[in-house]
C-alpha positions in Angstrom: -35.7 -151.3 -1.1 -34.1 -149.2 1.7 -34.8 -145.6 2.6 -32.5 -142.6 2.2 -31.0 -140.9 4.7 -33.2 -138.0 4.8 -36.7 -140.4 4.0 -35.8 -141.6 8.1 -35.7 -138.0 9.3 -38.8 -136.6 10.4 -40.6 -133.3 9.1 -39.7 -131.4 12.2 -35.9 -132.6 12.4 -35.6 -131.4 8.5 -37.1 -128.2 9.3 -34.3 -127.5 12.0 -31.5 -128.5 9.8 -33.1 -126.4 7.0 -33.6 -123.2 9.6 -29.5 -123.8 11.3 -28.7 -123.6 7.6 -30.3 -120.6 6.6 -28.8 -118.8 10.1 -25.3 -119.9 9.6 -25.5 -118.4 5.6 -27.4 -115.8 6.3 -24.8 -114.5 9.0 -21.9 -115.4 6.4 -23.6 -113.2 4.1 -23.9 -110.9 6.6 -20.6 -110.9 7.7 -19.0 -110.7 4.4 -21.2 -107.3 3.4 -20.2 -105.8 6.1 -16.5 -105.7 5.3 -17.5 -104.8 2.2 -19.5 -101.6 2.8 -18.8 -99.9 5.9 -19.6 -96.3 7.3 -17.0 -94.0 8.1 -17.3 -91.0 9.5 -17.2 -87.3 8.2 -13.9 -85.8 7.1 -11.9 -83.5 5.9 -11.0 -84.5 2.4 -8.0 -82.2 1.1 -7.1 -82.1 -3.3 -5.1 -80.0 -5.1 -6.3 -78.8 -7.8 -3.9 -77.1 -11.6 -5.1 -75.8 -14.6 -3.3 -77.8 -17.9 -2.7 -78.4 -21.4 -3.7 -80.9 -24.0 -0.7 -81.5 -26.9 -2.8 -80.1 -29.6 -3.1 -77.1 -31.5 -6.0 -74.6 -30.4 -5.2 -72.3 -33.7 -8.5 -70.8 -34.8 -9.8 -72.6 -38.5 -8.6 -73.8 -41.2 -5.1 -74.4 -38.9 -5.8 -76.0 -35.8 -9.4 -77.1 -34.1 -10.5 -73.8 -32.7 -11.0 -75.7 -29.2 -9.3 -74.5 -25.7 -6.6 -76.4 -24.8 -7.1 -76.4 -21.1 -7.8 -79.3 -18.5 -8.2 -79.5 -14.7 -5.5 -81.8 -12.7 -7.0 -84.0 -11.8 -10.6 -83.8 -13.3 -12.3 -86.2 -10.7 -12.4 -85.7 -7.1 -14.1 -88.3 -5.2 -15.4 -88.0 -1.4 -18.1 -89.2 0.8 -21.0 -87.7 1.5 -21.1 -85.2 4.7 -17.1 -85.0 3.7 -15.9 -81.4 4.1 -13.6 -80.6 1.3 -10.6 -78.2 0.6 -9.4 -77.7 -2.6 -6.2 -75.7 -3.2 -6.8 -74.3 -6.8 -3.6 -73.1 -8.4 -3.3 -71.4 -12.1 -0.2 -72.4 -13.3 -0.1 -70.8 -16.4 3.6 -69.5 -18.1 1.3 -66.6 -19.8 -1.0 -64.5 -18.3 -4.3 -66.0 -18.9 -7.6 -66.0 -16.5 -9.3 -69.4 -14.9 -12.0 -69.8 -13.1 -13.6 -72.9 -10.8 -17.3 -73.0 -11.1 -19.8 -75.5 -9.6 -23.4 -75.3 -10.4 -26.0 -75.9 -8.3 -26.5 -77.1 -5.6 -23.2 -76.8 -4.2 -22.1 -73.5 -3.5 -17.9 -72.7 -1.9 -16.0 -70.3 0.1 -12.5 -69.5 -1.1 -10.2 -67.4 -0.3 -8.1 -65.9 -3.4 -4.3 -65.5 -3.1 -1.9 -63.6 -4.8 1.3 -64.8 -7.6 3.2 -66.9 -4.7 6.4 -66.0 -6.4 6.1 -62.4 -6.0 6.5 -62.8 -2.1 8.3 -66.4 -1.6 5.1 -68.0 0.2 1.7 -68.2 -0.1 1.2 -64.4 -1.5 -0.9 -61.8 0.3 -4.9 -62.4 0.5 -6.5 -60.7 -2.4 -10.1 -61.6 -1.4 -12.1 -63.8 0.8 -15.6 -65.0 -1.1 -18.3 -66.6 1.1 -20.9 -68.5 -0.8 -20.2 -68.4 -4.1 -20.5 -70.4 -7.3 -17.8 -68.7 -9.1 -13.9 -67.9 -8.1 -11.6 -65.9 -10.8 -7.8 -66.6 -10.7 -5.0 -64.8 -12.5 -1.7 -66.4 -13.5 0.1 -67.3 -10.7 -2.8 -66.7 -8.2 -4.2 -69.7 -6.0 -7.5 -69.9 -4.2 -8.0 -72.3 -1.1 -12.1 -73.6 -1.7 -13.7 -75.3 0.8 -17.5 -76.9 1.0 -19.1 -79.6 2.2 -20.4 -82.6 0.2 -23.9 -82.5 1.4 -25.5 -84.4 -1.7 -24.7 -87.7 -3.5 -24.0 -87.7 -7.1 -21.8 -86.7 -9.9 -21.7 -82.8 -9.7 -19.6 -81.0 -12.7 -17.0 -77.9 -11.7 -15.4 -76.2 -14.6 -13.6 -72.9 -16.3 -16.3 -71.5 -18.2 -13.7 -69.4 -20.3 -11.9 -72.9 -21.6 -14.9 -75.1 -22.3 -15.5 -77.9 -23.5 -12.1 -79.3 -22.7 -11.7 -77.6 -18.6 -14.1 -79.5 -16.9 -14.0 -82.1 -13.9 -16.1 -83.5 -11.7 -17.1 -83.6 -7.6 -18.4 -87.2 -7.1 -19.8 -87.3 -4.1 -20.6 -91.6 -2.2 -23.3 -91.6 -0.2 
């Protein structure tokens, strides 16, 4: 009967082989991940951020559901971790009906409120400048410019707490 191939290879030779092996996958491996997840540096992530409607009737009872009709576009903004973020917060409304953007602890915003853009063909005049705050009230037509910075990880909810349930989005924040 003749030996195998590896049955005439010492103990020490097979260990060699065994250890080039495991370096040459484990640096595939390696490799690979890396491509896959990578760092990248802090930015400044810029969204833009209108109030909508859902097609359905908010008629109180018996006629319609008695819900708000109201939704953020878009209802998701995702950034990194140590992102800064600016949000340009429009109310779009054809009638003259009050949103707010509210996010709950621990993220707290500045923003700068704007007047009806339309009244004076730009950006309208600066009706107030909020530092801090968890809360920011716009009128029709208004716009507010929010920025923070995405200091924790996670899935973080922002909404207008006069159109609930249906007006609420969410900061998701990688990291």
């Amino acid at each position: 009967m003749t030996q195998s191939g590896f049955s005439k290879l010492s103990t020490g030779k097979l260990l060699i082989a065994a250890a080039v092996i495991a370096i040459v996958s484990g640096a595939a491996v390696g490799m690979s991940v890396g491509y896959v997840i990578h760092y990248s540096a802090p930015t400044t992530r810029e969204f833009y951020l209108f109030d909508g409607s859902l097609p359905f009737n908010d008629e109180p009872r018996p006629q319609g559901f008695g819900y708000p009709h109201d939704i953020f576009v878009p209802d998701r903004i995702t950034v990194n971790k140590g992102d800064h973020v600016l949000i340009h917060y429009v109310n779009i409304e054809d009638i003259a009906e009050d949103h707010n953007f509210v996010m709950e602890s621990p993220y707290r915003f500045d923003a700068v409120v704007y007047d009806n853009a339309s009244i004076n063909s730009g950006k309208g005049a600066v009706l107030g400048t909020h530092l801090n705050v968890d809360t920011v009230v716009l009128g029709q037509g208004q716009n507010a410019t929010i920025t923070l910075t995405a200091s924790w990880a996670g899935v973080f909810p922002y909404r207008c707490t006069f159109h609930q349930p249906t007006m609420t989005g969410y900061l998701v924040v990688i990291g």
